[in-house]
C-alpha positions in Angstrom: 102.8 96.0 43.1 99.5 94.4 43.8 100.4 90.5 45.3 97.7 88.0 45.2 98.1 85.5 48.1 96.8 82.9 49.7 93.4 82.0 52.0 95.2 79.8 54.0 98.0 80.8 56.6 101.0 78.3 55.5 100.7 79.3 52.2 100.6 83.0 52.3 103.7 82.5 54.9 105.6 80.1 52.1 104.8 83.3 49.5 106.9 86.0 51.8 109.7 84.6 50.5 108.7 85.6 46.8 106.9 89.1 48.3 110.3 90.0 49.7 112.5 89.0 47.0 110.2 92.0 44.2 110.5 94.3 47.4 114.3 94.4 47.8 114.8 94.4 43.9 112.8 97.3 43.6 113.3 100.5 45.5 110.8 102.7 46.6 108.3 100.0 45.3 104.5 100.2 46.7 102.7 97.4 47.9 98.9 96.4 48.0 98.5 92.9 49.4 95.2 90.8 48.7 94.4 87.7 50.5 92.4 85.8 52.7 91.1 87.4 56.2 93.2 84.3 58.3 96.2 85.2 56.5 96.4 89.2 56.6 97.6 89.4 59.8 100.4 88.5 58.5 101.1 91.7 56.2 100.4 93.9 58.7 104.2 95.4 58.4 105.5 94.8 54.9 107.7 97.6 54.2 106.1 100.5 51.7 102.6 98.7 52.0 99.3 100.8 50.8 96.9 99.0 51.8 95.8 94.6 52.6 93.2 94.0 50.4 91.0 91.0 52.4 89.1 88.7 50.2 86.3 87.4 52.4 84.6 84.5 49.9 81.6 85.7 48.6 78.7 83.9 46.7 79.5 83.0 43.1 83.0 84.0 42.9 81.7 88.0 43.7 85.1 89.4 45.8 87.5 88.5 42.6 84.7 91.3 41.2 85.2 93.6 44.3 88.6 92.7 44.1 88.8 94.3 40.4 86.6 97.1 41.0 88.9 98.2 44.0 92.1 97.4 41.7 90.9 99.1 37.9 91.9 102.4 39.0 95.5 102.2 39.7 98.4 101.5 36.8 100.0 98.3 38.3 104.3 98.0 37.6 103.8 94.3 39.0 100.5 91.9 39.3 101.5 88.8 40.9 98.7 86.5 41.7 99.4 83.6 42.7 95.9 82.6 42.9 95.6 82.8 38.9 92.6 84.4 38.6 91.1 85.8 34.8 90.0 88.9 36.6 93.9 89.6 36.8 94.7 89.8 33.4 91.8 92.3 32.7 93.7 95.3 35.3 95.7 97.8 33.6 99.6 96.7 34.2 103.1 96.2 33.0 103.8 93.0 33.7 101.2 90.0 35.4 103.0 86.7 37.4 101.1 83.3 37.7 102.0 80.4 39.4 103.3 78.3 37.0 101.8 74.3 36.8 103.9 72.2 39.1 104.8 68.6 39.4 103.5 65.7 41.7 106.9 65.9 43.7 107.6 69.8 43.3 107.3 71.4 47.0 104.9 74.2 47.1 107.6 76.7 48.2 109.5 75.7 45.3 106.4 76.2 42.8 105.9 79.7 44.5 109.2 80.9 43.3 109.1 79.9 40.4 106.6 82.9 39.5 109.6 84.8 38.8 112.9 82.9 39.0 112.7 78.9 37.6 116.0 78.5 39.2 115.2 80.5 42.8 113.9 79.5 45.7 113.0 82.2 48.4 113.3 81.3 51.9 109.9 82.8 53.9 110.4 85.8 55.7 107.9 87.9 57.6 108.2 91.7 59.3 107.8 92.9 62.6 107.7 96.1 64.5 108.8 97.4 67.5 104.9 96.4 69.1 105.4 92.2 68.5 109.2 92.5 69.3 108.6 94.1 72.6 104.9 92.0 73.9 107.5 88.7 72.9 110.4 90.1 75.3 107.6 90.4 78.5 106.0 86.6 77.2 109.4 84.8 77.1 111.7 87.0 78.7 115.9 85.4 78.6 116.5 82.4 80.7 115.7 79.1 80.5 115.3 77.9 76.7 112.0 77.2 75.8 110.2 74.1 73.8 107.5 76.3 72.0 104.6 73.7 71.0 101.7 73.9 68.0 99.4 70.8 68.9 96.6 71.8 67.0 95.5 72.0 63.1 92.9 73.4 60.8 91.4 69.8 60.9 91.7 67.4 63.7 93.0 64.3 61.6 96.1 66.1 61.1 96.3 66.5 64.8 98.9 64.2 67.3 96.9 63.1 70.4 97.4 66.1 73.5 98.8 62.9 75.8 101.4 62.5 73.2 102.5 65.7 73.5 102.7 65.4 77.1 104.7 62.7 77.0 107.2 64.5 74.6 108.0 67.2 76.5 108.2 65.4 79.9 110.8 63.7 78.0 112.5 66.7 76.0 112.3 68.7 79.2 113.5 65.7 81.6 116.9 65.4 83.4 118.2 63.6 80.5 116.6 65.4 77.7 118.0 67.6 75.0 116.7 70.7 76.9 116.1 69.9 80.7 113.9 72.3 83.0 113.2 73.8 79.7 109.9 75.7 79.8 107.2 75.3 77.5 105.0 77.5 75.1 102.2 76.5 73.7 100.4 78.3 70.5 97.0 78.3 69.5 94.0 79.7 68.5 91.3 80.8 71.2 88.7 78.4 69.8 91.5 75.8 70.0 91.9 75.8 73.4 89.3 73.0 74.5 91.1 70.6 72.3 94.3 71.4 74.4 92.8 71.8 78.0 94.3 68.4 79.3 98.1 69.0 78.0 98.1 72.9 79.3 97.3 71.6 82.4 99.9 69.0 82.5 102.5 71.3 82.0 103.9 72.0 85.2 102.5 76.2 86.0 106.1 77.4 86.5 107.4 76.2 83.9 104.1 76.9 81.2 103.6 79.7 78.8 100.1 79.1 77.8 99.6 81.6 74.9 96.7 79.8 73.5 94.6 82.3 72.3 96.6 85.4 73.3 98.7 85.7 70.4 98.0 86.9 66.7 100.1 85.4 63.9 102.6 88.1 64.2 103.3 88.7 67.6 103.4 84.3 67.7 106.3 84.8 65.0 108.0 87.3 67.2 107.4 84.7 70.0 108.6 81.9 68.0 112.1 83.8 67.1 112.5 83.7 70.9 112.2 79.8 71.4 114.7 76.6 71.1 112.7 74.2 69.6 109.4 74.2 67.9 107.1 70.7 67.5 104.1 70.7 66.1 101.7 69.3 63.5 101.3 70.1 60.2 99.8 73.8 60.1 100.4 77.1 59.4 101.9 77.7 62.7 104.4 75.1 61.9 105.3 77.3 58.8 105.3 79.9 61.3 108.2 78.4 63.1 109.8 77.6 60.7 110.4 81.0 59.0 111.4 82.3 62.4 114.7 80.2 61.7 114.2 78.1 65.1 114.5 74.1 65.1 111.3 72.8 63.7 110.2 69.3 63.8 106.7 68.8 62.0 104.8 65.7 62.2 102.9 64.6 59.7 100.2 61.8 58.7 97.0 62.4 56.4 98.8 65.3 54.6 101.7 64.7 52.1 105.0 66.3 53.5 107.0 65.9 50.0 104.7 69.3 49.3 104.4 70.9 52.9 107.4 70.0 54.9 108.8 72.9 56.6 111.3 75.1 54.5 114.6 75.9 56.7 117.6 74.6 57.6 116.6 73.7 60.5 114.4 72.0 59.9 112.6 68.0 60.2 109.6 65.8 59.5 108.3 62.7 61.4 105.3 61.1 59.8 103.0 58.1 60.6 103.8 54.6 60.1 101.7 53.8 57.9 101.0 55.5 54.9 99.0 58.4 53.4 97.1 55.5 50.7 96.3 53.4 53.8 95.8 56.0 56.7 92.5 57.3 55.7 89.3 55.4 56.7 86.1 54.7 54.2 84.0 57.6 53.9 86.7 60.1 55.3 85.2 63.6 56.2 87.8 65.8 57.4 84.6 67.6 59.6 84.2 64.9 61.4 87.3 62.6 61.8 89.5 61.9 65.1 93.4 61.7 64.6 94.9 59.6 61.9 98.3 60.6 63.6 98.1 57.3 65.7 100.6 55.2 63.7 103.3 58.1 64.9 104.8 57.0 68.3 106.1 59.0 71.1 109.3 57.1 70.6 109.7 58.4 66.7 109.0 61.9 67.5 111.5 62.2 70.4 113.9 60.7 68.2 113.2 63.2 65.6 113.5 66.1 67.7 117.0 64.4 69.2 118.4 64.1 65.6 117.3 67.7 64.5 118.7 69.2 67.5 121.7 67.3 67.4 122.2 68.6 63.7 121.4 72.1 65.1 124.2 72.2 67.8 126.7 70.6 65.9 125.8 73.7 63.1 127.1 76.2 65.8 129.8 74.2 67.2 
């Protein structure tokens, strides 16, 4: 099978779902996946995989070209490509799957699976090995639970102000919070970490994992899986939690949730105030913006965390 993914992290991570669902209905199956340098990480140990493909953009449209010229000589069972491009169709194959056009309200998980099955819906899944499952035991070894943060995003009007997220888990984490003395993880890239300085320090040292920068997207997941709650904006790190089946509460703002909202049971969105046709200012550049995430109080994310943990205990109960 040769899968196409995404260039961006949430996506590719809503496509495992799909990914996993050809792998277990065929046996013995090989895989090649192709997809964006952020997101290969990701891959990294899919079961019966060849080789990751990484499609590094290149001036007019030239890796779909590298793409076919490293492709042409194998007989594909499978192409799906759920990046639709022509060069696809002109690789020697069985059978070719394209993402199908979707509607204003469809969720973006939901179009994914409909490549194959208009009636399935596969639930994102990612694969481990003994490495990420081992480094996540020594980061956040049993004990206390843990509140496992993502306060940053791809662009920074997406992101909730750092003293916001102080103020959260001061209260999550308080005497009469939903996880008291809990400690806290925070996740992020190394390049992110000036953006977080303040709220890493205002986590109290004994009780802070600060893995900003020390993680890649697989050994976070294997983190993740370790955790009690997750909060964070929207990003692919969010997605991230979410597939690792913990609580996840995403807030939300510039970015419409009715497509990106975490898949799960477990899952929950908060989002601004005021609304995505009235949050963005004239002349928006998403380079240069601060937060749009202002409208989105302190008080409405602790009550969304209280309601999805509430849900989450009673589950078990």
């Amino acid at each position: 099978m040769l899968f196409i993914t995404s260039t961006r992290v949430g996506d590719a991570i809503l496509s495992t779902g799909l990914l996993n669902k050809v792998i277990s209905d065929n046996s013995n199956i090989k895989v090649t996946i192709a997809c964006g340098p952020a997101a290969a990480p990701l891959f990294r140990c899919v079961p019966d995989l060849e080789r990751i493909i990484v499609l590094d953009k290149m001036l007019f449209s030239l890796h779909w070209l590298r793409l076919w010229v490293l492709c042409i000589g194998t007989y594909w069972d499978i192409v799906i490509d759920l990046r639709n491009a022509p060069v696809t169709y002109l690789l020697l194959r069985d059978s070719r799957h394209g993402v199908p056009r979707g509607t204003g309200s469809e969720r973006r998980i939901e179009r994914l699976s409909r490549v194959l099955d208009p009636e399935f819906v596969a639930e994102p899944i990612l694969w481990t090995d003994e490495y990420e499952e081992t480094l996540a035991q020594k980061l956040i070894p049993i004990g206390k639970p843990v509140i496992a943060v993502g306060p940053t995003a791809n662009w920074r009007a997406k992101t909730w102000r750092p003293e916001n997220f102080s103020e959260l888990i001061r209260r999550l984490s308080g005497p009469h919070g939903i996880l008291p003395e809990s400690r806290v993880a925070i996740f992020g890239r190394d390049d992110e970490r000036p953006m977080v300085f303040n709220l890493i320090s205002d986590v109290p040292e004994e009780r802070r994992i600060d893995l900003v920068g020390n993680l890649d997207l697989l050994q976070a997941y294997a983190c993740l899986k370790r955790c009690s709650l997750y909060v964070g904006n929207d990003s692919g790190l969010m997605h991230l939690a979410a597939a690792s089946g913990i609580p996840t509460l995403a807030l939300f703002g510039p970015t419409p949730d009715l497509l990106y909202a975490p898949w799960g049971n477990y899952t929950s969105v908060v989002r601004t105030k005021a609304g995505m046709e009235e949050i963005f200012p004239e002349k928006f550049d998403h380079r240069a913006s601060d937060s749009l995430m202002d409208s989105l109080s302190v008080d409405m994310a602790e009550k969304g965390a209280n309601d999805l943990w509430r849900r989450f205990k009673e589950s078990k109960e």
